[in-house]
C-alpha positions in Angstrom: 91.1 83.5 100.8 94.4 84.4 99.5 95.5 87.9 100.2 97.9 89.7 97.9 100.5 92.3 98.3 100.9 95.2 95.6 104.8 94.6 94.8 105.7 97.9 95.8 109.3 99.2 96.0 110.2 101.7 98.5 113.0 104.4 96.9 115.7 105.8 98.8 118.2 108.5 97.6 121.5 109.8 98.5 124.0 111.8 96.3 122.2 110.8 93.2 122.5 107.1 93.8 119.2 105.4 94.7 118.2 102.1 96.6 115.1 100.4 95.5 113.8 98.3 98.4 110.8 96.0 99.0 108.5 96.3 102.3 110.6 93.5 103.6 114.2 95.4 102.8 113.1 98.8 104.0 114.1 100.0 107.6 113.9 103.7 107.1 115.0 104.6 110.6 118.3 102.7 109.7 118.5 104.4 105.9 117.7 108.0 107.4 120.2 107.6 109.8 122.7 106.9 106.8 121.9 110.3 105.4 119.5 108.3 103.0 116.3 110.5 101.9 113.2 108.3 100.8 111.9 110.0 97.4 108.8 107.6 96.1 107.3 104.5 96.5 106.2 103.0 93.3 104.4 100.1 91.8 107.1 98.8 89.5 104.7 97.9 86.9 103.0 100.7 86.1 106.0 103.1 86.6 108.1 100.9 83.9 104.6 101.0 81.6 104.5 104.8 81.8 108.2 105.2 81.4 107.6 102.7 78.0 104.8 104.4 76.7 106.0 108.3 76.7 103.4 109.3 79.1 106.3 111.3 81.4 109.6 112.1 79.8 112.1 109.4 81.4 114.2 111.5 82.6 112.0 113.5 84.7 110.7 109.9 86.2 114.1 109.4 87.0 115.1 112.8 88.8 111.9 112.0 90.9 113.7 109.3 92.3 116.9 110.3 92.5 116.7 113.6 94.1 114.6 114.7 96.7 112.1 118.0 95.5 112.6 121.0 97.5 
């Protein structure tokens, strides 16, 4: 049995710059500790498919990532 890992990518965010990290990449303590702010974690695929499509208006998927809500 062959057991498979969603490809997710684990987004960090500081000053408007963004990191996009797999499971393996990620060490939050170390990031937080850099004054970087995780903002999402996303399945690459669908989030490119619903930027593609028009479902969300691209920028507003991309100030998701790149700025922490209040």
């Amino acid at each position: 049995m062959k057991i498979l890992i969603a490809p997710y990518l684990f987004i960090y965010a500081k000053e408007g710059k963004i990191k996009c990290l797999t499971v393996d990449e990620a060490h939050e303590e170390k990031l937080t500790s850099e004054g970087w702010t995780h903002t999402a974690t996303i399945n690459p695929a669908r989030w490119i498919e619903t930027m593609a499509n028009g479902n969300q208006d691209p920028s507003d998927m991309l100030d998701e990532i790149q700025f922490k809500n209040p």
